[in-house]
FIROPA-507195 format. One record per residue (C-alpha): residue number from 1; residue in one letter; x, y, z. Coordinates in steps of 0.2 Angstrom, whole numbers, plus 5000, padded with zeros to 4 digits. Layout:
N
 num residu   xx   yy   zz
 NUM      A    X    Y    Z
...
***
This chain:
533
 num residu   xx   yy   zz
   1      X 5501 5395 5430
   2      X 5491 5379 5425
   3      X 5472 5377 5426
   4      X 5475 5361 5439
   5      X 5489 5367 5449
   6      X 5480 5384 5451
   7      X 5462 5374 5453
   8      X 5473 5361 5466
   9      X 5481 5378 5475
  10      X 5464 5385 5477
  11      X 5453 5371 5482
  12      X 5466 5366 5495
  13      X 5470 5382 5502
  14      X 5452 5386 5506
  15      X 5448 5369 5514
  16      X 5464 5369 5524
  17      X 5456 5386 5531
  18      X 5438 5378 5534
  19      X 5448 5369 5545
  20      X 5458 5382 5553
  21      X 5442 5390 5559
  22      X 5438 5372 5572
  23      X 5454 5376 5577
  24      X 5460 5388 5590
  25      X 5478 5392 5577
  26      X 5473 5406 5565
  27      X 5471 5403 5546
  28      X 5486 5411 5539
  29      X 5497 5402 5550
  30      X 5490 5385 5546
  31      X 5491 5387 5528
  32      X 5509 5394 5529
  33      X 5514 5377 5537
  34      X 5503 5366 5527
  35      X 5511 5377 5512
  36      X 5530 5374 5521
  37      X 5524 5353 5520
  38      X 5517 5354 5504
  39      X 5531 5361 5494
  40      X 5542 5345 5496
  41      X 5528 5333 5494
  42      X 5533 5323 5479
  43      X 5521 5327 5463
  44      X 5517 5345 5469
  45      X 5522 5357 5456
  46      X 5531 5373 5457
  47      X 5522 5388 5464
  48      X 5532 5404 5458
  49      X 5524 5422 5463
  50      X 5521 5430 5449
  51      X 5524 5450 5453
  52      X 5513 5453 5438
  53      X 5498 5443 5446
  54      X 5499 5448 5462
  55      X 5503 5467 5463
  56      X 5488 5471 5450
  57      X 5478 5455 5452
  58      X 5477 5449 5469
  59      X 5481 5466 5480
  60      X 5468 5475 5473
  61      X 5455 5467 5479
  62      X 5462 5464 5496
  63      X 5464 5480 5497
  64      X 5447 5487 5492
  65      X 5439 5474 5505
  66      X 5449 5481 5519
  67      X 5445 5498 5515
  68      X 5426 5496 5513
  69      X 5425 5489 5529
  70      X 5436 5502 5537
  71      X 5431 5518 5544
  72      X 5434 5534 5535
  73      X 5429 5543 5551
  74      X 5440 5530 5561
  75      X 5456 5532 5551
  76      X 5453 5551 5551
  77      X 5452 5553 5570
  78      X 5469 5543 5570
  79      X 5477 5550 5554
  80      X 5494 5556 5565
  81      X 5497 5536 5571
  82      X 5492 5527 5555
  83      X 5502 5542 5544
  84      X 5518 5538 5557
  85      X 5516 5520 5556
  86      X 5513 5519 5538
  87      X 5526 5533 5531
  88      X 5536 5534 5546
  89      X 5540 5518 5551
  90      X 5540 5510 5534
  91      X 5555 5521 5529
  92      X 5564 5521 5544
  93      X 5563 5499 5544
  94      X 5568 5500 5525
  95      X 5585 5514 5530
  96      X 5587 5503 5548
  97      X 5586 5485 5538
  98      X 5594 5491 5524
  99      X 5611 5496 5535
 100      X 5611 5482 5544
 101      X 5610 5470 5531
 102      X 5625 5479 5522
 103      X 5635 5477 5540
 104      X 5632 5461 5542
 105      X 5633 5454 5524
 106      X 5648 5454 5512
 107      X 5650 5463 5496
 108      X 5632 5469 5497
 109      X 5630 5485 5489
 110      X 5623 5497 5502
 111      X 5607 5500 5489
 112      X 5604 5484 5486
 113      X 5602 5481 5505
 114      X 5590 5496 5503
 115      X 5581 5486 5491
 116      X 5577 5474 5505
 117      X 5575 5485 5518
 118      X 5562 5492 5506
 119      X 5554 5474 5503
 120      X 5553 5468 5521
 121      X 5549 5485 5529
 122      X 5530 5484 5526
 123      X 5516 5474 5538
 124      X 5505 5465 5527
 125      X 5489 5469 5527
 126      X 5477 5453 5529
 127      X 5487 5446 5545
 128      X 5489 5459 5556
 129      X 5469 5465 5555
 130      X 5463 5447 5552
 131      X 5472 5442 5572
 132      X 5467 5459 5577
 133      X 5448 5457 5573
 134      X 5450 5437 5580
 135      X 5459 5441 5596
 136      X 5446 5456 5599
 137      X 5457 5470 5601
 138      X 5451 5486 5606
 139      X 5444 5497 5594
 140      X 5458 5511 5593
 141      X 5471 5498 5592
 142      X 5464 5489 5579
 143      X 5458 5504 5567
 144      X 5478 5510 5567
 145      X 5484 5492 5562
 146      X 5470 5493 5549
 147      X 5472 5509 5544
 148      X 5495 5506 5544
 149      X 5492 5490 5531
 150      X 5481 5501 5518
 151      X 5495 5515 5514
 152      X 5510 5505 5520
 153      X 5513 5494 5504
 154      X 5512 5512 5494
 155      X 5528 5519 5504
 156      X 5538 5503 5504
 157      X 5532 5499 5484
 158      X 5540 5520 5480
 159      X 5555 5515 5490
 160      X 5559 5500 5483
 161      X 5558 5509 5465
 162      X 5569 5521 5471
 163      X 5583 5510 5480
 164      X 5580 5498 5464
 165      X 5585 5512 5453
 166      X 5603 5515 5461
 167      X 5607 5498 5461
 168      X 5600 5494 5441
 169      X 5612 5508 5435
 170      X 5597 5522 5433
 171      X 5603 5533 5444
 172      X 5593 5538 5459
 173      X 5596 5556 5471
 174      X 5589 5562 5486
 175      X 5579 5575 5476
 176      X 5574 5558 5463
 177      X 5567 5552 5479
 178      X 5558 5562 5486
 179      X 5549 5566 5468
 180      X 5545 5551 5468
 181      X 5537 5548 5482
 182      X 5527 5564 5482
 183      X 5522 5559 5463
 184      X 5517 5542 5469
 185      X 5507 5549 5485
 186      X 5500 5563 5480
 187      X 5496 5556 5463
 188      X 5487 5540 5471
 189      X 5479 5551 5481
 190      X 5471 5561 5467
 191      X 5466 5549 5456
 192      X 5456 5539 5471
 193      X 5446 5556 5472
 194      X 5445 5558 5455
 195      X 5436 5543 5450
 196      X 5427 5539 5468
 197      X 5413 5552 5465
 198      X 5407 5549 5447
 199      X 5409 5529 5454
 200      X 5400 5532 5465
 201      X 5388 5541 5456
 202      X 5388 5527 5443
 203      X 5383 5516 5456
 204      X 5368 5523 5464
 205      X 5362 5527 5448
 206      X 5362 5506 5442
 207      X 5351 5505 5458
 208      X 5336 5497 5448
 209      X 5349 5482 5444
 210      X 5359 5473 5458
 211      X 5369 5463 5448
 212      X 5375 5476 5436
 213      X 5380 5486 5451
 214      X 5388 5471 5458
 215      X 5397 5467 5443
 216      X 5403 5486 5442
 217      X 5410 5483 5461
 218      X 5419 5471 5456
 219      X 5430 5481 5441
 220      X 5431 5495 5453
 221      X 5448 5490 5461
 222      X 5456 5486 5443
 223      X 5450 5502 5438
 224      X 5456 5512 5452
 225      X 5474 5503 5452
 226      X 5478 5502 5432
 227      X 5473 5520 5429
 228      X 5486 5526 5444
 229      X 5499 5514 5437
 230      X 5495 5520 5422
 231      X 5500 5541 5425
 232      X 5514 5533 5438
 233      X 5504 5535 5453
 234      X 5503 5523 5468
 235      X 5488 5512 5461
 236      X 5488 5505 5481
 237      X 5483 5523 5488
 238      X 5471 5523 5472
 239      X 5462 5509 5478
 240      X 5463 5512 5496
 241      X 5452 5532 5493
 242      X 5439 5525 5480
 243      X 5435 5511 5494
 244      X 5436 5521 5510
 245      X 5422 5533 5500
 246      X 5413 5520 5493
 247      X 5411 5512 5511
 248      X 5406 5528 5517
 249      X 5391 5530 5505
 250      X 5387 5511 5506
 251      X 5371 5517 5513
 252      X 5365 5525 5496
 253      X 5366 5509 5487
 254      X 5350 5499 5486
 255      X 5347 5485 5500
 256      X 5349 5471 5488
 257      X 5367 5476 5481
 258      X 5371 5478 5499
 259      X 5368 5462 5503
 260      X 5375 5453 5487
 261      X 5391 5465 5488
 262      X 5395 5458 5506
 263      X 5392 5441 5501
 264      X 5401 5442 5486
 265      X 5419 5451 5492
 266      X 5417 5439 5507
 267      X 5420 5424 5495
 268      X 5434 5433 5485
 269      X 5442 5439 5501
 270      X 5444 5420 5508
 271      X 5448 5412 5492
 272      X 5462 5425 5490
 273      X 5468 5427 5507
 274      X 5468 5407 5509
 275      X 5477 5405 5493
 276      X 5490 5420 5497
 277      X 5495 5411 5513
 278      X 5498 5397 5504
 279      X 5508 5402 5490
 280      X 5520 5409 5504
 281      X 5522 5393 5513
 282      X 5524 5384 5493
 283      X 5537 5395 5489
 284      X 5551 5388 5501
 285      X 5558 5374 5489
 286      X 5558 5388 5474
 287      X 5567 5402 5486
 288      X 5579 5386 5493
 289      X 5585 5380 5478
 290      X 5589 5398 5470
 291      X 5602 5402 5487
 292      X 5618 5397 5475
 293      X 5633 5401 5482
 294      X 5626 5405 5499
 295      X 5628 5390 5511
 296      X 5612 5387 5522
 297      X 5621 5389 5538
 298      X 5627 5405 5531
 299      X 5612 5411 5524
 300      X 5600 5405 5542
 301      X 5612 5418 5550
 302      X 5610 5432 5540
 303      X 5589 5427 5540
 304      X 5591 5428 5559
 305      X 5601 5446 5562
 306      X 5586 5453 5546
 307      X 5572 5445 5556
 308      X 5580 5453 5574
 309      X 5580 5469 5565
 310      X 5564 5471 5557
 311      X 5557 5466 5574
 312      X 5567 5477 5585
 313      X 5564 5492 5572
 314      X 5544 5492 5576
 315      X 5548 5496 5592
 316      X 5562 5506 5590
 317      X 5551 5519 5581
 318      X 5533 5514 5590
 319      X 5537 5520 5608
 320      X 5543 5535 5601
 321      X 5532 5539 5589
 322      X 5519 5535 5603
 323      X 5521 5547 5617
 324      X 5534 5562 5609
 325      X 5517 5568 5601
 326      X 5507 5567 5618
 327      X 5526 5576 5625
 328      X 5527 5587 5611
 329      X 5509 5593 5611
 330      X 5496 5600 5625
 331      X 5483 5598 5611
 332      X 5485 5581 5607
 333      X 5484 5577 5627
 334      X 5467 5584 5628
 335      X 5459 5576 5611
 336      X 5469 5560 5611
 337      X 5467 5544 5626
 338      X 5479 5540 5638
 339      X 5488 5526 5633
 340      X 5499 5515 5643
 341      X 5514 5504 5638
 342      X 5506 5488 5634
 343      X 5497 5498 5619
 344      X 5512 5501 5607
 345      X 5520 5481 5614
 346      X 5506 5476 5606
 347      X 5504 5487 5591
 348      X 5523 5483 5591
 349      X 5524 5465 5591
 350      X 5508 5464 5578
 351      X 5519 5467 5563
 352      X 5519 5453 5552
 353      X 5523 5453 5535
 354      X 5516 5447 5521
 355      X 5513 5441 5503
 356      X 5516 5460 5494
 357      X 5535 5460 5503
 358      X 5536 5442 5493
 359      X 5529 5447 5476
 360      X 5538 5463 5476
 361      X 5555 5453 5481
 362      X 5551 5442 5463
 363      X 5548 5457 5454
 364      X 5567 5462 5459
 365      X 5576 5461 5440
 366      X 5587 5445 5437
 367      X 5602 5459 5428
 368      X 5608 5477 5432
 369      X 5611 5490 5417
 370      X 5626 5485 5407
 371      X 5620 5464 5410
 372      X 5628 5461 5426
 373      X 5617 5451 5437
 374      X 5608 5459 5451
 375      X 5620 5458 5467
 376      X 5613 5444 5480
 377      X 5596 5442 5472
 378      X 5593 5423 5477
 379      X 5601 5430 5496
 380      X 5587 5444 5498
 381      X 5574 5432 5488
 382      X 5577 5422 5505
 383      X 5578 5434 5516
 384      X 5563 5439 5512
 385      X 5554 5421 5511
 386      X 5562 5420 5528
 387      X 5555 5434 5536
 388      X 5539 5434 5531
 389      X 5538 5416 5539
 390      X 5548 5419 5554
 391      X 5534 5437 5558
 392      X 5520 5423 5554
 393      X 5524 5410 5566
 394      X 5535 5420 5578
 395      X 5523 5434 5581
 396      X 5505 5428 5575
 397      X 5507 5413 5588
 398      X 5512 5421 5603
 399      X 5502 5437 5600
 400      X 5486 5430 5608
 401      X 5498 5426 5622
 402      X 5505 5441 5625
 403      X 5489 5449 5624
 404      X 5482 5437 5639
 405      X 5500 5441 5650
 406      X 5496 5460 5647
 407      X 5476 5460 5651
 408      X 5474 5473 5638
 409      X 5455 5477 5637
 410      X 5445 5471 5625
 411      X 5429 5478 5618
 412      X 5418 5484 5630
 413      X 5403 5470 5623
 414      X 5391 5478 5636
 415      X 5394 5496 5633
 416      X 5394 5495 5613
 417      X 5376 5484 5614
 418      X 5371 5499 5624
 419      X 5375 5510 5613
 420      X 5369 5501 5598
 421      X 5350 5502 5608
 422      X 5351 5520 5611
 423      X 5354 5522 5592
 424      X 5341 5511 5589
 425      X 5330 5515 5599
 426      X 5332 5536 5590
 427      X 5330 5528 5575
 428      X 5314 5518 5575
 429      X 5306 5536 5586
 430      X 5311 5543 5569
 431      X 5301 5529 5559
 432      X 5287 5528 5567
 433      X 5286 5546 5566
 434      X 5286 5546 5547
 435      X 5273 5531 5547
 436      X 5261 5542 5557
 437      X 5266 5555 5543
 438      X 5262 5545 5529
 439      X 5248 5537 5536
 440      X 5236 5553 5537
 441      X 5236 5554 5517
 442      X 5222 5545 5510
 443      X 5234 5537 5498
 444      X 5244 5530 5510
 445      X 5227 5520 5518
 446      X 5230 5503 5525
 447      X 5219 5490 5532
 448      X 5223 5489 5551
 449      X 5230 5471 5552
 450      X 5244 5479 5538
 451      X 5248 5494 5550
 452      X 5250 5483 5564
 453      X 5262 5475 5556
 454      X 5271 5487 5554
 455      X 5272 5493 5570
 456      X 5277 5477 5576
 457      X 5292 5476 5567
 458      X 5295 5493 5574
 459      X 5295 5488 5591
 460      X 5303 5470 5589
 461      X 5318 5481 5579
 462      X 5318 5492 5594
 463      X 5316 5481 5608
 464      X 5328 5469 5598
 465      X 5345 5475 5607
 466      X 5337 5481 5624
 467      X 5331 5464 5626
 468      X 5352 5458 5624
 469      X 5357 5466 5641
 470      X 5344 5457 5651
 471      X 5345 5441 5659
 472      X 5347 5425 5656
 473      X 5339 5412 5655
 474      X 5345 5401 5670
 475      X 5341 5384 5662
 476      X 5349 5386 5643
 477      X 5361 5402 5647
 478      X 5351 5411 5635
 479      X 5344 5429 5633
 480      X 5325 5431 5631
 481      X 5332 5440 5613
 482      X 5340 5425 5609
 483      X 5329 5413 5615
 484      X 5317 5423 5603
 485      X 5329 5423 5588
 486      X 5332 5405 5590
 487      X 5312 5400 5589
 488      X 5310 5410 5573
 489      X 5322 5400 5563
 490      X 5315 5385 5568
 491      X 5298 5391 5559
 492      X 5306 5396 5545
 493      X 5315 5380 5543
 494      X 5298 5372 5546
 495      X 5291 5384 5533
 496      X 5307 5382 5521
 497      X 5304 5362 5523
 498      X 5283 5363 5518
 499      X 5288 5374 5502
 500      X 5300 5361 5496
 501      X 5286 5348 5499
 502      X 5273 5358 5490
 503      X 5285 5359 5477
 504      X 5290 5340 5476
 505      X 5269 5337 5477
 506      X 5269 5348 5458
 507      X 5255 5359 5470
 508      X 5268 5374 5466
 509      X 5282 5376 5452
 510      X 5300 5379 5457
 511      X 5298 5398 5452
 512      X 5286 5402 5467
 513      X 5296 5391 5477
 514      X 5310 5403 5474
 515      X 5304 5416 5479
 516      X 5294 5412 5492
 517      X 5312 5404 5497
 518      X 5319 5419 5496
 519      X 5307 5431 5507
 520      X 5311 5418 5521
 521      X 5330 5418 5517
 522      X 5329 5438 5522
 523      X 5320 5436 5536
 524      X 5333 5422 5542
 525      X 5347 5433 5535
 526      X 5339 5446 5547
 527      X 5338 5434 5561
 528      X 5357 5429 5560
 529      X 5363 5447 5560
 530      X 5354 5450 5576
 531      X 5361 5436 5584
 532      X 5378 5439 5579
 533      X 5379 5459 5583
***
């Protein structure tokens, strides 16, 4: 790709999703559509999905985002529903889509409708969490979506090599499949918690310079996914471990590269995210023009029974696969929630797919062994293209409706700032504890201003959250905490605004502005955080 269209695909995706957010529609649907509009808009150039971009490029990445902000202790509590949802269910849609599409179209080899079955079987795994965490699910519902879209691309990427194989001429066997998978799995798997510790390590040990361990955070995906590929191993599960651990242990690292790390994955995340969505919507005249000998009536028909399909299969295997276990077992009744039927509609109907089903659907080869060409390749290219839309707009737009008509619960706001005090509040007891500690060595002496200080903090930290249940203020609708919060960042703004004055005066140089700047930027960060918990 270009340096201007790829700058143009970029610059306009991320401000079509500045926008989005003033808006009540959620990003990725805005950019598909303004995607759709933009593809036949005279002068715009052809965006093709490059599979050798976006498999070891762009899902990366994505990928280790979503699993540093996961829970480990989350995903693990709920390993039976993710590992059915993500194995499970991903096989069953790719066996269920597949037969249906052989039924339905003509002279389609039964593996090749595998190979779609395969493609379109996997959730993507930016939508579905991104609604999740906007609509304000609750917190078991969302960790299982989460936890799905991390290992689902891995089962439906081994699938599609193995249905791929039978149709190519390879040869591919019930026992080829299953050694595959397990190779892929377990291989992934082990390469993750190979390299996690010793990055990890690595890491904590470059504590003395954020930006080199920033700059290391960023390669670590890469790294993770090129050395599984490279031994044939899932480089998506890869990923997914070295993340999952490296969130864990986030609390090792120093302060600063915290604070950078977040900042700086939270960029890549939206510009990738914005620009994916994008390119799905920009692929329409690309996928349109390669249909051939399909007619578009013809081909709308066949779009519609795949798209039926792929939905109805969610919920053929989520009811199941949500209360057999509960039926099946008197230990997972007592350690698991009761659930009621609106819980799986919902974790049902949140299945939309995404950019990996289209970039894996490119990767499809143009030519079989022997140099015939791949049977119906422009027809499952569109299929694909079609599906992935149809979940977008079908399901992202009336999943925030269906979650209104249900009143499923959302979080419990009161409850989890309650919660969040009590921990708190055991936490600074545990500080001030060490401060009387240190304090009685002579070494440690402070003049009493400084040790007030100190304990201020302590108690503004501790009285912080406890202060968010109170009233509120009956004139401006606000707590006391926020009312509080507020005030602070006017001073600092007043501070912030005499710095630059001193600056501008030549009374200080730019380099004590900075970091004068700077100490007053952490304190606001600090401020912001509050008011957004």
């Amino acid at each position: 790709m270009a340096v201007m269209p790829l700058f143009l695909l970029v610059a306009g995706s991320a401000a079509i999703a500045g926008l989005a957010r003033r808006t009540p529609v959620p990003a990725p649907l805005m950019l598909v559509a303004a995607g759709l509009l933009a593809s036949y808009l005279p002068g715009i150039p052809d965006y093709t999905l490059d599979p050798h971009v976006v498999l070891p490029l762009v899902l990366p990445p994505l990928l280790h985002t979503a699993a540093l902000d996961s829970s480990y202790l989350d995903l693990r509590a709920n390993l039976r529903p993710v590992a059915l949802l993500s194995v499970g269910y991903v096989l069953f849609a790719t066996v269920l889509v597949g037969y249906a599409a052989y039924l339905v179209i003509p002279d389609l080899p039964l593996p090749a409708a595998l190979v779609l079955g395969a493609v379109v079987a996997p959730p993507d795994a930016v939508a579905a969490t991104a609604i999740a965490r906007r609509l304000g699910l609750p917190h078991r519902i969302t960790t299982i979506l989460q936890g799905e879209s991390l290992v689902n691309d891995a089962t439906a990427i081994t699938a599609y090599k193995v249905a791929l194989a039978a149709v190519i001429g390879v040869g591919a066997t019930w026992t080829d499949g299953i050694k595959e998978f397990a190779i892929a799995s377990l291989g992934g798997i082990g390469i993750g918690v190979v390299l996690m510790v010793p990055l990890h390590w690595l890491r904590v040990r470059l504590r003395e310079s954020a930006l080199l361990e920033n700059t290391l955070s960023l390669l670590i995906p890469f790294v993770a996914y090129a050395t599984a590929e490279q031994f044939h191993a899932s480089g998506v599960l890869a990923v997914v471990v070295v993340g999952l651990y490296l969130g864990h242990r986030a609390w090792q690292v120093d302060f600063e590269t915290r604070l950078q790390e977040e900042a700086v994955w939270k960029v890549i995340s939206f510009l990738l995210e914005s620009a994916v969505f994008a390119l799905i919507g920009l692929q329409l005249r690309v996928v349109v023009r390669g249909l051939g000998e399909f007619g578009t009536a013809q081909a709308l028909w066949y779009a519609a029974v795949v798209f039926v399909v792929v939905v109805l299969s969610r919920f053929v295997w989520v009811f199941p696969a949500t209360y057999l276990p509960r039926l099946l077992s008197s230990r997972i009744r007592a350690r698991e929630p009761d659930t009621n039927w609106t819980a799986p509609v919902i974790v049902g109907w949140a299945g939309m797919r995404g950019v990996v089903s289209l970039a894996v659907a490119f990767s499809i080869p143009t030519h079989v062994t022997g140099g015939g060409p791949f049977p119906a390749r422009n027809l499952v290219l569109f299929l694909t293209f079609t599906t992935v839309i149809a979940t977008l707009v079908v399901q992202g737009l009336t999943l925030p409706a269906l979650i209104r008509v249900l009143r499923l619960p959302g979080r419990d706001a009161q409850a989890e700032t309650l919660a969040e005090a009590q921990a708190q509040s055991e936490a600074s007891r545990a500080a001030e504890e060490r401060l009387d500690e240190l304090l009685r060595d002579e070494r440690n002496a402070l003049p009493g201003p400084l040790t007030d200080r100190l304990r201020t903090v302590l108690e503004r930290r501790r009285n912080s959250v406890w202060e968010r249940l109170g009233a509120v203020n009956e004139t401006t609708g606000e707590s006391a905490d926020a009312t509080y919060r507020r005030l602070a960042r006017e001073m600092i703004d007043a501070e912030r605004r005499v710095l630059v004055r001193l600056r501008d005066d030549r009374k200080i140089d730019d380099e004590m502005m900075r970091t004068l700047l700077r100490r007053l930027d952490l304190e606001e960060a600090t401020a912001y955080r509050e008011g957004a918990s």
